[in-house]
C-alpha positions in Angstrom: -31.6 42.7 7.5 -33.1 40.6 5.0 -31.3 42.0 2.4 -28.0 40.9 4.6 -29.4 37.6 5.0 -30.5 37.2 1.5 -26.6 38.0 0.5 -25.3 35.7 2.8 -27.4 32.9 1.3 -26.0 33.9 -2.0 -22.4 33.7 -1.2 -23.0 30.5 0.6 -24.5 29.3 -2.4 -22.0 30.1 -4.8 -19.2 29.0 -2.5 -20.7 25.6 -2.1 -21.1 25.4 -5.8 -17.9 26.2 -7.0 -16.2 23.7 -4.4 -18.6 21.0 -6.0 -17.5 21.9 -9.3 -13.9 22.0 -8.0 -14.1 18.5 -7.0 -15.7 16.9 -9.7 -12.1 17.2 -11.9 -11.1 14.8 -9.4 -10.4 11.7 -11.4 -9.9 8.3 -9.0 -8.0 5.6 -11.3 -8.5 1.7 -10.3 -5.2 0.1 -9.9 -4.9 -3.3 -11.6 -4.2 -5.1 -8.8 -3.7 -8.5 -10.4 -0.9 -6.7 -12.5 0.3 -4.7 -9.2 2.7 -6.3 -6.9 4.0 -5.7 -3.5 6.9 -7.0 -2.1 8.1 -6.9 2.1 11.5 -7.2 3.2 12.6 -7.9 7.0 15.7 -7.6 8.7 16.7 -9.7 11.6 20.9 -9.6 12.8 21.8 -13.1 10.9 20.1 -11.7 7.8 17.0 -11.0 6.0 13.6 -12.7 4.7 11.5 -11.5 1.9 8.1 -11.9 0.1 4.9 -10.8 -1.8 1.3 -9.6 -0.5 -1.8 -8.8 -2.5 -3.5 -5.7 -2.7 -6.9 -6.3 -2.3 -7.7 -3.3 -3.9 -6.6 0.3 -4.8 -6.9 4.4 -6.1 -4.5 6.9 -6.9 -7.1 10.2 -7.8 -6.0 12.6 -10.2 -6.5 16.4 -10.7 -5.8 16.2 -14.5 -2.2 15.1 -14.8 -1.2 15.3 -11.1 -1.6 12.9 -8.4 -3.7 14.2 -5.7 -4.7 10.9 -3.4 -5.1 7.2 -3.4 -6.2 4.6 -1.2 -5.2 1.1 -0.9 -6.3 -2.3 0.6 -4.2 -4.9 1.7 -5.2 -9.0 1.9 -2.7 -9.8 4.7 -3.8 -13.2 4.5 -1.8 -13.3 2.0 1.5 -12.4 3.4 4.2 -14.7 1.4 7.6 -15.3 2.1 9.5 -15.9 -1.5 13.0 -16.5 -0.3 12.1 -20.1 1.4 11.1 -23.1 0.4 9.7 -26.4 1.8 8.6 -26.8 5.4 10.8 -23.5 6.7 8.2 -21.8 4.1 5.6 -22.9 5.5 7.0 -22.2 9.0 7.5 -19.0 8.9 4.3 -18.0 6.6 2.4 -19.3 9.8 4.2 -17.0 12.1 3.7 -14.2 9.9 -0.1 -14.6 9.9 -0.4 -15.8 13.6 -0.9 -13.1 16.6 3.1 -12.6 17.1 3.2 -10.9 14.0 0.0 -9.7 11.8 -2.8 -11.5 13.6 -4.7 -12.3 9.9 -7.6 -14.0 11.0 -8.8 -11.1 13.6 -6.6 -8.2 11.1 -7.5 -9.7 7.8 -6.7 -6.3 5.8 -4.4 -3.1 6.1 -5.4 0.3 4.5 -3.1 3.0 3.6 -4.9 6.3 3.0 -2.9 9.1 1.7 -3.7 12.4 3.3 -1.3 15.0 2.5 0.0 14.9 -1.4 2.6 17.4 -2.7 4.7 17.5 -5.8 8.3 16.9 -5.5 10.2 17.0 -9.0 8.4 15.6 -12.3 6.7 12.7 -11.9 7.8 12.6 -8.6 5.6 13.3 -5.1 6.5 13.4 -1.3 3.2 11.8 0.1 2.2 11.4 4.1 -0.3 8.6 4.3 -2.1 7.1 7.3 -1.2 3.5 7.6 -3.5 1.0 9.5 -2.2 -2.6 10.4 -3.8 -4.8 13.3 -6.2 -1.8 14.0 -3.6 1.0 15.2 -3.5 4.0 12.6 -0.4 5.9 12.5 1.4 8.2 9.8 4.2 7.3 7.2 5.9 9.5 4.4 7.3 7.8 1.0 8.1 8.9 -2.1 6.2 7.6 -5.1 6.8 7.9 -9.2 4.1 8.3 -12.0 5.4 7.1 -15.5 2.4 6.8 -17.6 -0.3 3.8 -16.3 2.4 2.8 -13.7 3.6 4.2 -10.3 6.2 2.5 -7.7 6.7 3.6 -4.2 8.9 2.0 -1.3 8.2 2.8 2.3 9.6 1.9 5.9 7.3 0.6 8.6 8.3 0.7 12.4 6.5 -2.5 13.1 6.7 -1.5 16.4 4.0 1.1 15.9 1.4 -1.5 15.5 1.8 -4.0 18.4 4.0 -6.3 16.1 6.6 -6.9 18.9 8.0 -10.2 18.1 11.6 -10.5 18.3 11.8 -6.7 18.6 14.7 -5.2 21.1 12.9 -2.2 21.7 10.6 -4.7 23.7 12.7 -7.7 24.8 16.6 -8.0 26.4 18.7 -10.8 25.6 17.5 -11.5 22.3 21.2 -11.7 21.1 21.0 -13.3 17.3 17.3 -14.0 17.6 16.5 -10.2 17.2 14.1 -8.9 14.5 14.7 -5.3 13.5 11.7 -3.0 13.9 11.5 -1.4 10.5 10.8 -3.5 7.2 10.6 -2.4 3.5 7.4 -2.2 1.1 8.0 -2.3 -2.3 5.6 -1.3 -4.6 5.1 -2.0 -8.5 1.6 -0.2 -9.3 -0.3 -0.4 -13.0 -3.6 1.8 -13.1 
């Protein structure tokens, strides 16, 4: 019995070493996030609006050459629109931040965590991520490209998802040419 015991120990001791070992090739990269950009496009039935947000801060984590994770911060107070000028501008970057939208002052960040990372082509990877905005946690799948120091990724949001209702059909009749459609882009231009 002790002898059994004593194995055990051994095993579990081994085991637990070589998975610490495992992980430590694990190399998490900083992205540059005053070099980074992000850009946001929404679609509403008489057109579109589009603009920038910061990343507060960011990761991609390597295994040697192959991306493996990353973890990002968003500043949504910084949510821009870029296609307005002047008091409109102004207008709508006020929505944006206010509670029919992103709520910024109570939601001042979003975090997207990847979770599932697989390799799609060269340089290429098929990644499922757990996306946060205004406290609700939900999944999303993008593709995103490593060329060097750089990486870009675009992704779909269902605002929906998130309690950002405003102008959404799937919540309010008789919108008519006021309706905002539920799904925006993020754009993504990432140096590490």
């Amino acid at each position: 019995m002790k002898k059994t015991i004593k194995n055990l120990a051994v095993v579990a001791l081994v085991a637990f070493t070589s998975f610490a070992f495992a992980n430590n090739d694990v190399e998490k990269k900083q992205v540059k996030v005053e070099s980074s950009s992000v850009v946001w496009k929404g679609y509403k039935v008489t057109g579109s609006h589009e603009g920038t947000i910061a990343l507060q801060s960011g990761t991609l984590s390597f295994d040697g050459d192959k991306l493996v994770g990353g973890e990002f911060v968003i500043d949504m107070s910084t949510i821009n629109t870029t296609d307005l000028e002047g008091e409109m501008k102004g207008n709508l970057d006020g929505h944006l931040k206010s509670d029919d939208f992103f709520g910024t002052e109570k939601y001042p960040t979003a975090k997207l965590v990847f979770t599932k990372v697989k390799a799609s082509g060269k340089n290429s990877y098929a990644v499922t991520a757990d996306l946060t905005i205004k406290g609700k946690t939900h999944p999303v799948n993008f593709d995103i490209s490593i060329y060097g120091s750089k990486a870009t990724a675009s992704l779909k949001v269902d605002r929906t998802k998130y309690d950002v209702r405003y102008g959404s059909t799937s919540f309010f009749d008789d919108l008519k040419d006021k309706a905002i459609y539920d799904e925006f882009d993020l754009v993504t231009d990432l140096q590490f």
